[in-house]
LOTI-988641 format. One record per residue (C-alpha): x, y, z. Coordinates in pm, whole numbers, plus 50000, padded with zeros to 5 digits. Each point is the difference from the previous one (the first is absolute). Layout:
% residues N
XYZ
...
This chain:
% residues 684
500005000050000
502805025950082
501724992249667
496815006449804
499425032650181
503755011449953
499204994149568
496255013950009
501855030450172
502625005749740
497684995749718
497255027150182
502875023450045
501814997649625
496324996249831
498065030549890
496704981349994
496545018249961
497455004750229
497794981549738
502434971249994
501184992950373
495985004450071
499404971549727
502854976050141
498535010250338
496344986649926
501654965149878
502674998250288
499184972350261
503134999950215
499695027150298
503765009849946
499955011149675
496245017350055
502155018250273
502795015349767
497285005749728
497515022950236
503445016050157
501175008349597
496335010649953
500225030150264
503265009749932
498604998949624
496835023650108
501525021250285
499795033949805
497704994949713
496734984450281
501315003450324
496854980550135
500134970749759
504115000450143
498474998150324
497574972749973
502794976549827
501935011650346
497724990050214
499344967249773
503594987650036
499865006450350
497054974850082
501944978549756
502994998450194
498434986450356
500104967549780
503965003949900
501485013450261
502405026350160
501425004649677
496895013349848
498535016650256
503445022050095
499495009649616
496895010250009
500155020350298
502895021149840
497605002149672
496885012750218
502595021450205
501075014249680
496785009649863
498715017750315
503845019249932
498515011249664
496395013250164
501985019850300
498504977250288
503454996450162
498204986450324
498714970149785
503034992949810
501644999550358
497914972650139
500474974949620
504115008050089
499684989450361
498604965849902
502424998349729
503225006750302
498294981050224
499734968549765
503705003249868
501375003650369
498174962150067
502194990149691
502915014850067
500095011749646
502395031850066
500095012049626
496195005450013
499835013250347
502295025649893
498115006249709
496375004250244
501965022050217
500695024649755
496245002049921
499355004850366
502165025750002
498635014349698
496594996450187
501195018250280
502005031449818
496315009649800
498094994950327
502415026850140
501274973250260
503845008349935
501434984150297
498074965249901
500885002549672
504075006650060
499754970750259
498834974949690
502145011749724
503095003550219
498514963150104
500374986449600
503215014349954
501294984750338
498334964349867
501365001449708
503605006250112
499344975150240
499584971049793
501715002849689
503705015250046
500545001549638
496735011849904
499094991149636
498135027549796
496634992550119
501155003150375
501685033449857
497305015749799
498104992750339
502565016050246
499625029349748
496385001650025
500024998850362
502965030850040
497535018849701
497374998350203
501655011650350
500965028349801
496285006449928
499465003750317
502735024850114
498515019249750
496925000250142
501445012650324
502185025349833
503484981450071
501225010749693
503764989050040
498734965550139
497684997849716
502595007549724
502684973750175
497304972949967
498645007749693
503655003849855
501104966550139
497034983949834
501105013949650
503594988250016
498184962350075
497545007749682
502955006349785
502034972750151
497294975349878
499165019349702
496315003650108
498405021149722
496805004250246
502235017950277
500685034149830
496755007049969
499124993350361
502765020950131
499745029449806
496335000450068
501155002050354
502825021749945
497835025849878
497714999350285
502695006550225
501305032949767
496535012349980
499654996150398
503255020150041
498665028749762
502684985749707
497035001949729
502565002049705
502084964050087
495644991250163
499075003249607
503204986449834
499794967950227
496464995149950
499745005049655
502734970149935
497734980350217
497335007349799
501814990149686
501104969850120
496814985850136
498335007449676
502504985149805
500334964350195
496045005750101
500355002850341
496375005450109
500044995950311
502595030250059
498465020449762
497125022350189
502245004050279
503015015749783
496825017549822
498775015950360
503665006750085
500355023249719
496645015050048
501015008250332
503545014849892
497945022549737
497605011650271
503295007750221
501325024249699
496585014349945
499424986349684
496424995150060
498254989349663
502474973249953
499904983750333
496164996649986
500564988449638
502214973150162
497534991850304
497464998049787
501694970249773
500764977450294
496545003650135
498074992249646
502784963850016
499434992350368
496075006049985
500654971049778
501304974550323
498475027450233
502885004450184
498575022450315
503575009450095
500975012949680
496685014549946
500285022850318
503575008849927
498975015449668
496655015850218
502395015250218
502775012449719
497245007649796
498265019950281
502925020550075
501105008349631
495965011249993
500395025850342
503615012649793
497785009649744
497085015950234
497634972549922
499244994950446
496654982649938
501084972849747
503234996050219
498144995250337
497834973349808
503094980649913
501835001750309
497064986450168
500034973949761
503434991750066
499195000450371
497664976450005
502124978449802
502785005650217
497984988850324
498294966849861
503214990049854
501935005650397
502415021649765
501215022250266
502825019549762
497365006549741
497745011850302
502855022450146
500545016549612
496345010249951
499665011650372
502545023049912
498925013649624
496575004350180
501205022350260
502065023849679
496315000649825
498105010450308
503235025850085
499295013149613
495754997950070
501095023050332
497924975950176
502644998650291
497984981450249
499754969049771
503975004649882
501074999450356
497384970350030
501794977549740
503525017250134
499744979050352
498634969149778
503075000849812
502615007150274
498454975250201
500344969049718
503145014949937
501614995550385
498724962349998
501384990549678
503445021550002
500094995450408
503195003050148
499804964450116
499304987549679
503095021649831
502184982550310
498814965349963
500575004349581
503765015150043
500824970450272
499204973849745
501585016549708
503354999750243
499224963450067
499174995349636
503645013849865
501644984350302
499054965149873
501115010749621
503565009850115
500194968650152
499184982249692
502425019549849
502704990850205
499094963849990
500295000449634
503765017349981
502964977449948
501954981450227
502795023350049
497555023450067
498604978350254
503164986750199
500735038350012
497365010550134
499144966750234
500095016650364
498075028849842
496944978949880
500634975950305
498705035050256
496945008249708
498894966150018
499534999150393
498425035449928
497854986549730
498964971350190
498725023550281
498225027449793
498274970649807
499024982550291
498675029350117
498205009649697
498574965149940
499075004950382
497885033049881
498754982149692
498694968850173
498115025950275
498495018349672
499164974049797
498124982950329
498285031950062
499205005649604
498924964049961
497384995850347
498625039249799
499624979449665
498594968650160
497575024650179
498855012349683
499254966749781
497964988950325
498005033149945
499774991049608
499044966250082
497195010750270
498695030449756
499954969749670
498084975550216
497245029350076
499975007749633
499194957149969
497505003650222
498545032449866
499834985249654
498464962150152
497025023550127
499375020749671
500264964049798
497684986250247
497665030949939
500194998349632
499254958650038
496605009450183
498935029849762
500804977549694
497774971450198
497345024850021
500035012049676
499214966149912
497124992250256
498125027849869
500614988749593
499284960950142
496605012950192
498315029849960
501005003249614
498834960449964
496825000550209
497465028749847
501784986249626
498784966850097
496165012950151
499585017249653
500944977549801
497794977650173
497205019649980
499905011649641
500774959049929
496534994650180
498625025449801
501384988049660
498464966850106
496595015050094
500264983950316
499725037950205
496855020749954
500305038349890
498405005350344
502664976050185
502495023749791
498575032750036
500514994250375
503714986449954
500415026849814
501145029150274
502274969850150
501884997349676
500445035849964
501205003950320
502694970049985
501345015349615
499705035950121
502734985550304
501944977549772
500565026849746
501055028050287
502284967750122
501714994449641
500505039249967
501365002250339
502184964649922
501285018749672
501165035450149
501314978450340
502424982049741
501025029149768
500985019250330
502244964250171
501764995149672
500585040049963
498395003649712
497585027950046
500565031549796
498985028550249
498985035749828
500725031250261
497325022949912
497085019750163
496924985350090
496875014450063
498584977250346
496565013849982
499714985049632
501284973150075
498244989250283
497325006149801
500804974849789
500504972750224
496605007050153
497964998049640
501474965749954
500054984650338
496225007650033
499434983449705
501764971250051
499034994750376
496095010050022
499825009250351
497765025650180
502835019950118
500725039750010
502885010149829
501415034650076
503405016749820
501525025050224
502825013749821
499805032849897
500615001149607
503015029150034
501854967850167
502994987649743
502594969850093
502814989549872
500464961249861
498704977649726
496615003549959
499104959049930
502224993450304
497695020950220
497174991749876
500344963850044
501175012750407
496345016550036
498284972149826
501574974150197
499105017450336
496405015149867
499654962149929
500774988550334
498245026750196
496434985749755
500834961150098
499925010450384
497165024350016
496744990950063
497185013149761
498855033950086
503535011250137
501915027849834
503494997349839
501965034049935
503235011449905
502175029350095
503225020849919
501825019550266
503425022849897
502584997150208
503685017649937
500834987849696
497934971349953
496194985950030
498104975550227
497224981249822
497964979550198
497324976249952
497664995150269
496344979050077
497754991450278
500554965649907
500574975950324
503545011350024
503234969650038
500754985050323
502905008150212
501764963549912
499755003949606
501125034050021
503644997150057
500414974049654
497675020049734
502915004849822
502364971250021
500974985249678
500684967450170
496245000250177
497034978749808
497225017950264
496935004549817
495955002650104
497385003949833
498325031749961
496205013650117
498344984949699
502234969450016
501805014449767
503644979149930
503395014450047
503854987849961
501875027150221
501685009449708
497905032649949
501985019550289
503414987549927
500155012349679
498455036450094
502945001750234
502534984249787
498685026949712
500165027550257
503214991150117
501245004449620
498965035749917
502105009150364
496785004650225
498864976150308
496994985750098
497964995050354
496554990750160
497825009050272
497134975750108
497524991150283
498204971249995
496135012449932
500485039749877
502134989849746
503525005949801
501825027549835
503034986449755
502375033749922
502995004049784
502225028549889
501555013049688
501965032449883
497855032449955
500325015049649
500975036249966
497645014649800
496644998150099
496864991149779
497605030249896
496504976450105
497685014250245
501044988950379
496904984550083
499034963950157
498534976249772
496974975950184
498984967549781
């Protein structure tokens, strides 16, 4: 098995294969393996043309690789690590390269461990976490070292990646001679190894560091090589940030037009992978370039953009930079209050990441760091050198052995601390998962008893009165029922079609709104009329000697889609007839409140006792009774008014007392302009 995944990994990586062919050999592939490499090849293939479709290969090979192994699952962590890279969630990335570590430690497989530290440390630097992220990359180089004393160039090209990256972070800090050391004694291992990648990467880096220092002229020369480069060996993944870099150098020299014209290129490619990161570091460049030019209120959108950005993604360096260009645009507004606001935000971020702790701690393991290199050093000079020198390196070798003790001493303390912090945390994952289980079991269960009810009512009251009349007009076909024996069945059928046809019309609109398929129309809608409505045909259809009385006053206009609330006073007009007694009265009224109106619907029917009252509207209940006349119902009648409320943004309630009767009531939004009808009740 390992030999066939050492070949099927050469032939991946020499192969330019299609995404139409490596999806064709993957729908014939059987063996799990080579599935594996084919999904892997397939996000790699799709990473910046359909960043989702990348994703969901991703996430593919991962559940693949429970089945292979450590091998595969390492892998795919890096992969899914990688992709959360690309959308700026640095947290998320953080947590796939901690599995990744934490599964090459159990192996003892140094080279990758090396590799996941540099990630972690990569992690760490865009978090803003600088002292976590020296303490990994300084951690690869040391493992490296470690275990290969002649490193070959892949141990190289990673012992340059790692002293890049520490440079990064100096940077960050504004260590500017530290940062050029590191940075410098990564290029002289690029060149040593002829790594055509590395120039790019440094002089990106190095042209941070100029433009930090106010150097815009070697800023632009350095970046502009970068750029070069990366377009000519299609360097993608470098390119926005050498993009933003220049941007930002432009900005610097007041070049305004440009640097927007810059920001404005990466953003249109990273919408593409949506990249929040790089997305609210154009916001914020873009925002400042905008309050340059006097443009305050499109800047202050932006930065808040980029500030919102900056807080979901925990990117505390971002934060700190748009903390700071919002104070200069309030400063500019002369709104002083909110300037000195986002002043004390800023300085405040600004002690806790640049503390003077953190500065200590950082400078005490760069001297530790450059201690361990000279002794490499020395350990690597000839044996002249060495007999020479023997007493010498016989006293820095007890010395060694005490500051390392030492140091491991501090390192074990940390990493117990850092590690009972983590476990902490995946216990609180765990616990907040296994309510989001539970919450999910209950809504299944929910669904499981609404879709049982759905078919009760289809099974029995849509099959009973379609059996009866069928039944009947088969005795009448037969001449085996009189006209008089059907004149008197007559007002029975009526009643049991006029109910299953309000059922089917309710069953219809009750499915169009679960499968979100109702079109709603925002309009304004006269309630008087169409109250008036519902009473013509509900008289009709349900002959009984009740007083029906429209209350509205006709200057009354709502907001909503007009079938929607009609079908809301039908349904209720319908239930307040089932439960009144003949001679009762049934009216409806419209009250405005702020910006919105109360509609109720109320009888002197003989009202809902206390125990029904508090499941009217469950989905999940299957309470029904029959009405004064014996009229039928499903429960279906009041779940759907409230659904259908629910859906044009009102809500819905109910007073009752058993005996005097029920008032249903339900709001929507108020229209502006009011209707020129007289203001007058209306008595039917």
């Amino acid at each position: 098995m390992l030999l066939a995944f050492l070949v099927l990994t050469s032939v991946f990586a020499q192969a330019q294969v299609s995404m139409d062919s490596l999806r064709q050999l993957l729908d014939k592939e059987s063996n799990d393996s080579v599935k594996f490499l084919l999904l892997m090849q397939l996000s790699e293939a799709a990473e910046y043309s359909d960043y989702r479709q990348s994703r969901r290969y991703a996430n593919d090979a991962v559940e693949l690789s429970g089945k292979l192994g450590d091998w595969a699952k390492g892998r795919a962590f890096l992969r899914l690590a990688f992709l959360e890279t690309m959308e700026g969630d640095y947290a998320e990335a953080l947590k796939y390269d901690l599995q990744c570590a934490s599964l090459y430690a159990q192996h003892k497989d140094s080279s990758n461990l090396a590799k996941a530290y540099i990630d972690i440390g990569n992690d760490y630097r865009d978090m803003g976490e600088y002292a976590d992220a020296y303490y990994y990359l300084g951690e690869s180089f040391r493992i490296t070292r470690r275990f290969h004393e002649i490193p070959n160039q892949k141990d190289s090209l990673m012992m340059g990646v790692a002293l890049h990256n520490m440079g990064t972070v100096f940077t960050q800090l504004g260590q500017f001679d530290l940062a050029y050391q590191h940075l410098a004694a990564s290029e002289k291992i690029s060149e040593a190894i002829k790594d055509e990648l590395g120039p790019a990467y440094s002089r990106v880096e190095v042209g941070e560091l100029f433009r930090k220092k106010g150097d815009f002229v070697n800023a632009e020369k350095n970046l502009l090589a970068s750029l070069a480069l990366c377009r000519k060996l299609k360097i993608r993944v470098l390119l926005p940030r050498t993009l933003i870099n220049l941007a930002n150098v432009y900005l610097d020299k007041g070049e305004y037009t440009k640097s927007l014209a810059y920001f404005d290129s990466v953003r249109m490619d990273q919408a593409v992978i949506s990249n929040h990161f790089t997305l609210a570091e154009c916001n914020l460049g873009s925002g400042r370039a905008m309050a340059k030019l006097g443009q305050y209120d499109e800047a202050l959108k932006l930065f808040q953009r980029s500030l919102a950005s900056a807080k979901e993604l925990n990117a505390r360096n971002l934060t700190l930079d748009t903390y700071n260009a919002l104070a200069a645009l309030y400063e500019s507004k002369k709104d002083f209050q909110k300037a000195l606001s986002f002043h004390r935000r800023h300085d405040g971020l600004r002690d806790s990441l640049f503390s003077k702790a953190t500065m200590e701690k950082l400078l005490q393991e760069e001297v530790r760091f450059q201690t361990m290199n000279k002794d490499l050093e020395i350990q690597a000079l000839s044996e002249i050198q060495q007999k020479q020198f023997s007493e010498i390196r016989r006293q820095e070798l007890i010395q060694n052995i005490l500051v390392i003790v030492a140091v491991l001493s501090i390192i074990l303390l940390y990493t117990v601390y850092r590690s009972g912090r983590r476990r902490k945390r995946i216990n609180r994952l765990l616990l907040d998962h296994q309510e989001e289980i539970k919450r999910r079991s209950v809504e299944l269960e929910q669904l499981n008893q609404v879709k049982d009810k759905f078919f009760s009512i289809i099974s029995h009251d849509l099959r009973s009165p379609m059996n009866a009349l069928s039944g009947t007009l088969d005795l009448l076909s037969r001449q085996k029922i009189s006209p008089e024996e059907f004149a008197n069945l007559t007002d029975s059928l009526r009643t049991q079609f006029n109910h299953t046809r309000t059922l089917i019309s309710n069953l219809l609109d009750w499915t169009l709104l679960q499968m979100d398929k109702l079109t709603l129309h925002r309009e304004p809608v006269n309630l008087a009329d169409v109250t008036d409505e519902s009473f013509v045909a509900l008289k009709t259809l349900y002959p009984k000697n009740i007083q029906f009385e429209n209350r509205i006053e006709r200057h009354l206009m709502g907001i909503g889609d007009r079938n929607i609330i009609n079908l809301i006073l039908r349904n209720l007009i319908l239930n307040a007839i089932k439960f009144t007694e003949s001679g009762g009265r049934i009216w409806v009224d419209a009250q405005e409140r702020d910006h919105e109106l109360l509609v109720s619907v109320s009888d002197t029917g003989i009202g809902i006792k206390p125990e029904v009252q508090e499941f009217l509207f469950t989905k999940t209940s299957s309470y029904s009774t029959r009405g004064t006349a014996n009229e039928k119902g499903t429960g279906l009648g009041l779940i759907l008014c409230k659904e259908f409320v629910e859906k044009i943004g009102g809500k819905i309630g109910f007073e009752s007392k058993v005996g005097e009767g029920s008032t249903f009531y339900f709001t929507l939004p108020k229209a502006d302009v009011a209707a020129e009808v007289p203001q007058e009740a209306v008595t039917r």
